[in-house]
N, C-alpha and C positions, 0 to 999 in steps of 0.2 A: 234798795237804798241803804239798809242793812249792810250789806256787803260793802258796797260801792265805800260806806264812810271806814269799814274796815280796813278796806287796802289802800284809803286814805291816810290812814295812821299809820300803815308800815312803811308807807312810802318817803312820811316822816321823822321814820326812824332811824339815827345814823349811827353806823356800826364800824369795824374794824374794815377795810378795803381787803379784795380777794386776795392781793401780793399777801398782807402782812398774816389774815389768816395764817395762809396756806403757808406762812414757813412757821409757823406754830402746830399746826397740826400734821400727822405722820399720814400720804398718801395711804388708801388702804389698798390690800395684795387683792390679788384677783382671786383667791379663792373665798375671798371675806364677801367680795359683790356679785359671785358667779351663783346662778339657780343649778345644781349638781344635780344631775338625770340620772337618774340609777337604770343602767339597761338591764334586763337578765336575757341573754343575746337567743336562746333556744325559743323562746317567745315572741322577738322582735319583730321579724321580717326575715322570709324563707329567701333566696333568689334559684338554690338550685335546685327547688320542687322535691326537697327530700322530706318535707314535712318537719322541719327543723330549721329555725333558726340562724343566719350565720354573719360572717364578718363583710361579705360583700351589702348583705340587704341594710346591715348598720349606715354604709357606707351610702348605699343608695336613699336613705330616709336622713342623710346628714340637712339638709338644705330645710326640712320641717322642723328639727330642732333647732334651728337658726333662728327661723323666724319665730318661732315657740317662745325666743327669749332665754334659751337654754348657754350657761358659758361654758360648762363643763360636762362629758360624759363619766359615768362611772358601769365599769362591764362585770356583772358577774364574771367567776372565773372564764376564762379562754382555753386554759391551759390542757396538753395532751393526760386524759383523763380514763379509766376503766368505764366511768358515768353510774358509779352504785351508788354516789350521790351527786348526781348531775353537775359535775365539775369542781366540786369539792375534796374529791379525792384524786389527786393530781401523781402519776405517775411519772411524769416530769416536767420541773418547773423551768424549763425553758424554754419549750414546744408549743406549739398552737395544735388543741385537736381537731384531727381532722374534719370532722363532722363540721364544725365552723369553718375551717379552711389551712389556709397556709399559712408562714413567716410573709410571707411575701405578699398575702392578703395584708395581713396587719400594717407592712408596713405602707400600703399606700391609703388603706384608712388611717395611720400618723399623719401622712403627707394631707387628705382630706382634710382633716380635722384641722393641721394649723393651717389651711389657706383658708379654712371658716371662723379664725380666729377660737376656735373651741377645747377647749383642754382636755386632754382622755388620760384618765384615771383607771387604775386596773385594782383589780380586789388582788390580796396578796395571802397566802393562807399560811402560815406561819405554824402551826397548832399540830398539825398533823400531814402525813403522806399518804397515798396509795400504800397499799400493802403490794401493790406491782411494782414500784420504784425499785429502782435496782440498790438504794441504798437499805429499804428492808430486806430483800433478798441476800443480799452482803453481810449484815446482820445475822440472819436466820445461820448464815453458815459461818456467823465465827470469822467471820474473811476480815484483818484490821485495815483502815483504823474502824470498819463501821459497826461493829461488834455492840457498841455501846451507842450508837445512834439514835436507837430506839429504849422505851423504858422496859427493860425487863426485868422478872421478877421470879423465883422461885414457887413451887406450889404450898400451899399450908397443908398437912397432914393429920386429919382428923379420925382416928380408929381405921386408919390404913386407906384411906380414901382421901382422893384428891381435892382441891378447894380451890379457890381463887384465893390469890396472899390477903384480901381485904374485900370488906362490904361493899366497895366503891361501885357507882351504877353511873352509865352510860347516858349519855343526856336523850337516846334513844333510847332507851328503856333493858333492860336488863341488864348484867355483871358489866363493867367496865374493862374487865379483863378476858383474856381470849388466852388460849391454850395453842401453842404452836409445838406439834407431835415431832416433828424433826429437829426443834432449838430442845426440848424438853423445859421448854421454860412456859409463864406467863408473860405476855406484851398489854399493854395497857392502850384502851382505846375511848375517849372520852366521845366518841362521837359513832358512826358503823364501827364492824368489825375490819371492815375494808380498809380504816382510817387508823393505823398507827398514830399513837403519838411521838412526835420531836422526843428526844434526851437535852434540853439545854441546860442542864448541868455537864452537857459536853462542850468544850469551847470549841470541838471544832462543828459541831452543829449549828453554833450560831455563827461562826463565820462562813459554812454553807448557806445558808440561808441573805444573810448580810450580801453574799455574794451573787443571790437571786436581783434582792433590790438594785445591786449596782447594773446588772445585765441590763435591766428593765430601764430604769432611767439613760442609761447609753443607748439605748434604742428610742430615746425621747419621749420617753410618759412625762406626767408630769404630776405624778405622785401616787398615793396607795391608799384605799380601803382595806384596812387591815381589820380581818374574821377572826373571829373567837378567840378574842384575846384574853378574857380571864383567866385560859385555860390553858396557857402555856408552861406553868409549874406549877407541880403538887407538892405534895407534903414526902420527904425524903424518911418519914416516918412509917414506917407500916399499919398504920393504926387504924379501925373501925371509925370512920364518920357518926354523928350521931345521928338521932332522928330528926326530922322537922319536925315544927312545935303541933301540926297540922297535918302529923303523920297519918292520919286513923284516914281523910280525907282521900288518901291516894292509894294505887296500889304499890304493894310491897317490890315490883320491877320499875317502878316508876322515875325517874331522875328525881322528881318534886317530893321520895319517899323520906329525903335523908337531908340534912343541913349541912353543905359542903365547905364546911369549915377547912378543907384540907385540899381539895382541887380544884379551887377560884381562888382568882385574886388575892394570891400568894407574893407576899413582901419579893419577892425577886423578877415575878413578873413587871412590876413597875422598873426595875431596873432595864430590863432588856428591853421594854418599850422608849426608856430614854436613850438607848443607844441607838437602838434603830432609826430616833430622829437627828440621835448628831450624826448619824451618818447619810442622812438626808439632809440635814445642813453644812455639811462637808462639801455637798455642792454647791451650795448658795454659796459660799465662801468664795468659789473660783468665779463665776458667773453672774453672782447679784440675782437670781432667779429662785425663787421657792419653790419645792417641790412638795405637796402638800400630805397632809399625815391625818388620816381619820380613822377611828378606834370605833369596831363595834365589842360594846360592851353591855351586856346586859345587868350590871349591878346594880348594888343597894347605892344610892346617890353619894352619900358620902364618902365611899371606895369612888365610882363612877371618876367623879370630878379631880378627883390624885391622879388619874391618866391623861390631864393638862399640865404634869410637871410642879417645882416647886421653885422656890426662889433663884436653887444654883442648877437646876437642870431641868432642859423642854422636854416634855413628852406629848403627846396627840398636839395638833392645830385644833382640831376640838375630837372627842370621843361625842358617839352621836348621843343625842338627847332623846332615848326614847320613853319619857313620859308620857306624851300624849297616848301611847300606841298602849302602856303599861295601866295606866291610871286611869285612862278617859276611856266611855261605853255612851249607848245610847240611852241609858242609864241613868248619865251624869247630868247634874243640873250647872248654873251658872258659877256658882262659887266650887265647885268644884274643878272647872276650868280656870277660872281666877288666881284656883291655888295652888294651879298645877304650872302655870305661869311663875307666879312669884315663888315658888318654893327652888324654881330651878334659876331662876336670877338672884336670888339669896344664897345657893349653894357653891353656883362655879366661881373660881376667884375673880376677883372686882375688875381687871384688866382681861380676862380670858374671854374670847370669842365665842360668842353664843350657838345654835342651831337648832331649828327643831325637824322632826322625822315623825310622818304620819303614816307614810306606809313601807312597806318593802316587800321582798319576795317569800319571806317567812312569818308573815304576817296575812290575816282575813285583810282585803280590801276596806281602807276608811268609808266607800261608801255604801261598802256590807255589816262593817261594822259599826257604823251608824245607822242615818236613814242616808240616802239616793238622794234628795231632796235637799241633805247640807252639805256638801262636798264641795260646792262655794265657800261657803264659812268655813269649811275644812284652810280650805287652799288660803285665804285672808287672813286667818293664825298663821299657816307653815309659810308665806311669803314677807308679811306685814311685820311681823315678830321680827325684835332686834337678830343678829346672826346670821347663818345661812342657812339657804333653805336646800330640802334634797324629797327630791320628788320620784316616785316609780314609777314606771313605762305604763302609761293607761292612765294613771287619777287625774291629770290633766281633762279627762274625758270623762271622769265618773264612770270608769269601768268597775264593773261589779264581778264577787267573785263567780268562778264557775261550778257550777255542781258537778261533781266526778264522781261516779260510783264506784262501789268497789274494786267490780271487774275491770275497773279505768285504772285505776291507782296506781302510782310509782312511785312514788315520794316510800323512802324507807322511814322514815318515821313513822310513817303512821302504817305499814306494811306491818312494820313487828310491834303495835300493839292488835292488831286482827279486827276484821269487819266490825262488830260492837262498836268499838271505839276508835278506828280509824279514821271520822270524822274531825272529831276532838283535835287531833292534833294533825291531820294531811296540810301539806304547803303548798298541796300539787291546786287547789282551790286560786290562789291570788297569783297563779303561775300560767294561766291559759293564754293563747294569744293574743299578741296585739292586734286590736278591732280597724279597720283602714277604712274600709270601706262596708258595703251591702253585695258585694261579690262573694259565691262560695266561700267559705272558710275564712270571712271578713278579708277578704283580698293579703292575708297573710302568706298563705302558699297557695302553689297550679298543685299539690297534691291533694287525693280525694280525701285523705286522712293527714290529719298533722298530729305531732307527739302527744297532747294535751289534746282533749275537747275545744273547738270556739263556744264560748257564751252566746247561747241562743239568742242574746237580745242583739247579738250584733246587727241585726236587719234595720235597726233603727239607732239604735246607740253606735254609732261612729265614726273617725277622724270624718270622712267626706261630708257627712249627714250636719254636723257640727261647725263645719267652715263656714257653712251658709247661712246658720242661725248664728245671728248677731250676738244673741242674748242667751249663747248655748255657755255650754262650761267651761270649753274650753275657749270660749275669748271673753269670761270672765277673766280665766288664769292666764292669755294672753295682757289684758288690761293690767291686771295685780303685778305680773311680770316687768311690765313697761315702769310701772309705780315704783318697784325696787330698785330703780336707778337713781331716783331722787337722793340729794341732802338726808332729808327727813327720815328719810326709813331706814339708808344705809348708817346713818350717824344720831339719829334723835333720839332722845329720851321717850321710855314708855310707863304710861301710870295706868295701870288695870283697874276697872270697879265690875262688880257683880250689881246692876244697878235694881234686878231682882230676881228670884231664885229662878226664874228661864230669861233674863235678859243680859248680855254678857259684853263690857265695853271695852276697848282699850283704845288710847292718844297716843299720835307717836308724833313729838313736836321738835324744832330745831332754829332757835333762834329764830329772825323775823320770817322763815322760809314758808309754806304753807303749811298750816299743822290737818294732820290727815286723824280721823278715829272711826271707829269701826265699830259695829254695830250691829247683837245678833240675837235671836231668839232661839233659843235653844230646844223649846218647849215645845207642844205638841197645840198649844191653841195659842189665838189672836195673845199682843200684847204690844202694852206703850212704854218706848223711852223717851226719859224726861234728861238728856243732857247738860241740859242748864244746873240741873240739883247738884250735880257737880263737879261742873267745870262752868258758874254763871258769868265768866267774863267772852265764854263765846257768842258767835253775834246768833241773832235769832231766828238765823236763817242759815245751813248747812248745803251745800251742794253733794249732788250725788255723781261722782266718778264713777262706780261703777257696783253691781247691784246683781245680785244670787238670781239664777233661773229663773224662780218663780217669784220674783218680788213688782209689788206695787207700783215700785220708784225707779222709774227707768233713768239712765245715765243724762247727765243735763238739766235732770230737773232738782226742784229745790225741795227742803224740806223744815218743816220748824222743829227749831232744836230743845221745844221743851215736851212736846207731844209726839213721837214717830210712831206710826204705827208699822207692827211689823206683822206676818204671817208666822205659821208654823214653820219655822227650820230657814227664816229669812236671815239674809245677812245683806250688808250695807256699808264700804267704804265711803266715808264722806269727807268734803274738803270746806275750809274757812272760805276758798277762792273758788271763783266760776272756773267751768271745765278748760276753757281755753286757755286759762293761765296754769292749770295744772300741766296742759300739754307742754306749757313753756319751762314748766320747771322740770318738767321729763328731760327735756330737748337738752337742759343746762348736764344733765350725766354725773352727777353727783357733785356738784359743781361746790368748793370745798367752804367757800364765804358768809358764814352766821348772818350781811346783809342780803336777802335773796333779791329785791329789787337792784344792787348795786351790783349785785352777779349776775345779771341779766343785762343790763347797760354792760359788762364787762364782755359777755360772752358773744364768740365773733362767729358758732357755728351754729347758734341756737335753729336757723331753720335746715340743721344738715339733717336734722334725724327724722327718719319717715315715722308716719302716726296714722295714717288712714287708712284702713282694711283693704283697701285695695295694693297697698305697697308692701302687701306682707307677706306674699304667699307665690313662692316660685314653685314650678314643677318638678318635680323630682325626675331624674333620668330613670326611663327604662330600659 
């Protein structure tokens, strides 16, 4: 009854008509409404039983991120590579390594991807080469122009004994500098030894590189995850970095030993980061078509959010938001989440595009580094939350990381700190196979061994096991998915409360449309939210769209908004409106009109979009 007099009132409500809206407001681009899949391709799906990985098996699993809800892919590197850090050290930046496949693979997974309307994005490594690229090698002998291509440095001479020019340490752990016996010089490596750094105090370096991006986009990507970007210019000074204030904490080979005052996010990096997006909007210019710009940056916030550009010049479409992954543990209570929210919508400029990132390939899995049990709530922040959301291969699934032992190990980071503490820092953990099935090897590869260990738990945790269960996780984050299409969440205002130290709320509302809040217990025991305390103009009855693995309150049902009772680790999207009209405000696709009942009457495709489990799931070719 509650309800029913609810959407009695909005029905009564008359707003601006969708025309007039909609020449008031600026359609949004598609990478503002697109869910971005982060693949890292040696994990995804094998096709030629090599135990690895490649661009056919992408191709073949294109039809599941379809219906997943996915609009964009984004591929760890491709690129032909030595693999001392699994495609990060790129030998050349205009090859595809073999191990994945051909040019000719790629291009008919381009061709794939837009007939699935899907956008593929390419990680772009700007920072560093191969020390096999032939322009290190050209370099090492002096050969011009490449001579100065790379940073090199003379030795410092100490009572007749050689040195590194400076302190500086490798984000890998020891000297950042490397000794090359034939240049007689030091080269500078902020990342392996394998990994030169760029010279872009060479102009013609960065119009190498500039000249990377154009190749890429002429082959029709349609835009870049751009890596380690603080780390494109250092200090043109020779000088000893200081200590971090939390020196005693770390060891002395450590990256975390020293305050790198001098090789991050150096005043000219910002510069070359805005060039490289006008000349990504250099196409827009011809075309009207964006090509999209995303910065992994791992700074301190207030640097972070200068890699969106400033009044006379764009730089990132957004640099990612890794807060949640930086700030947030299983750890954290309510307000701690609350503030990790409002501090990064307080930070970025008031017009800049939002995003959040809970996991990636360099990171512990969100639902290792939580509990298993919120990975729901995980997914209800990183979908629900204004901005866009960018998801890793598996958290869809609550895949957990994998235990690798030493004798497993290949991740060089955590090689050169040694068994002890190899742990600590291995990537090779949140890097195991993607789970498909309860087949050997989780139906990943027909080989008996693949690169990475599978996760034992695949026998029961995965894609197949998951389809079937309604109420699994991943058709949670199917549902939350479908939800991102709405007015409301692509365009609505959001008001966070910690409504108590394990209860954790946020609203996301939009004119008369359906206002959606969410609703989670963060905590380890039983607890009630009282949402009326405030927000007391909602009605006293909330609907449940859709509802965490283990929760009470199945999809459909009702709940009172002054008492919810939640579980340990529950979470709870809930709507003002019965489930059916949620379906109809899905169906509407972001439909731009502040009256959502008059956008409804307006909308002539409202029953084109399928919504029933059964219209979701096509088979993938073998």
């Amino acid at each position: 009854m509650v309800t029913s007099l609810f959407l009695i009132g909005c029905l009564a409500t008359a707003t601006l008509s969708l025309q007039e809206v909609s020449s008031k407001l600026t359609p949004l681009d598609w990478w503002q409404t697109s869910i971005f899949y982060q693949i890292y391709p040696r994990s995804f799906k094998d096709v030629n039983g090599d135990g690895i990985g490649d661009l056919k098996g992408i191709i073949r699993k294109l039809n599941y991120l379809k219906n997943l809800g996915v609009g964009a892919i984004w591929l760890s590197p491709i690129y032909k590579s030595p693999m001392a850090d699994f495609g990060y050290d790129i030998s050349d930046f205009r090859d595809i390594e073999p191990v994945f496949g051909t040019i000719t693979d790629f291009n008919n997974l381009r061709a794939e991807t837009t007939a699935k309307n899907i956008k593929l994005v390419l990680d772009f490594v700007p920072n560093h080469s191969s020390n096999e690229h032939i322009w290190f090698q050209k370099s090492v002998d002096k050969i011009s122009p490449y001579t100065d291509y790379y940073v090199w440095r003379d030795a410092k001479i100490i009572n007749g004994a050689r040195h590194p020019p400076t302190n500086w340490l490798s984000d890998f752990g020891g000297s950042a500098w490397e000794w090359n016996e034939k240049r007689q010089q030091y080269y500078f490596h902020q990342f392996a030894i394998q990994q030169a750094d760029l010279n872009y105090r060479n102009p013609l370096v960065v119009e190498e590189m500039k000249n990377v991006l154009r190749y890429w986009i002429e082959r029709g990507v349609d835009g870049f995850r751009m890596d380690a970007i603080p780390y494109l210019f250092e200090s043109i000074d020779l000088r000893d970095e200081p200590l971090a204030n939390d020196y005693q904490e770390h060891e002395p080979t450590d990256h975390t030993y020293l305050n790198h005052t001098l090789t991050l996010d150096q005043p000219e990096t910002y510069d070359l980061v805005f060039q490289f997006r006008a000349l990504l909007d250099s196409y827009k210019l011809l075309d009207g078509y964006t090509r999209v710009m995303m910065t992994e940056c791992y700074s301190p916030l207030e640097k972070l959010v200068q890699y969106y550009g400033n009044t006379t010049r764009r730089g990132a479409n957004f640099p990612f938001n890794f807060l949640p992954i930086e700030r947030l543990s299983r750890q954290s209570n309510a307000r701690d989440f609350a503030n990790v929210i409002r501090e990064w919508e307080s930070a970025k400029p008031k017009e800049a595009w939002g995003n959040w990132v809970i996991g990636n390939h360099d990171n512990k899995r969100p639902a290792s580094r939580f509990d298993a049990e919120f990975i729901d709530g995980l997914h209800m922040l990183n979908l629900l939350l204004p901005g866009t959301a960018i998801t890793y291969n598996g958290d869809e699934l609550g895949m957990e990381d994998s235990f690798i032992r030493w004798d497993q190990t290949v991740d060089p980071q955590a090689i050169n700190v040694g068994p002890k503490r190899y742990q600590q820092f291995s990537r090779d953990f949140p890097r195991s196979p993607f789970q498909w099935d309860s087949s050997p090897n989780a139906g990943f590869t027909t080989n008996l061994y693949s690169w990475l260990p599978v996760n034992p738990n695949y026998w029961f945790k995965n894609l197949a096991v998951e389809r079937k269960d309604k109420r699994s996780h991943l058709n949670v984050y199917k549902a939350l998915a479908k939800l991102r299409q709405t007015a409301t969440i692509q365009r609505g205002d959001l008001d966070v409360y910690d409504l108590s130290e394990w209860v954790l709320c946020f609203v996301r509302s939009y004119g008369d449309h359906p206002t959606y809040i969410v609703v989670m217990n963060i905590g380890s025991e039983i607890e009630y939210a009282d949402i009326l305390s405030i927000r007391p103009t909602m009605p006293e009855q909330l609907n449940v769209y859709t509802a965490s693995a283990n929760s009470g309150h199945p999809p459909g049902t009702t709940v009172n908004t002054d008492k919810i009772l939640l579980k340990p680790k529950e979470a709870l999207t809930l709507s003002t409106v019965e489930l059916s009209l949620v379906h109809d405000h899905i169906k509407l696709n972001g439909n731009l009109d502040l009256d959502w009942n008059l956008a409804r009457r307006n909308a002539s495709n409202i029953a084109e979009f399928p919504f029933d489990d059964e219209d979701e799931w096509e088979e993938e070719e073998d």
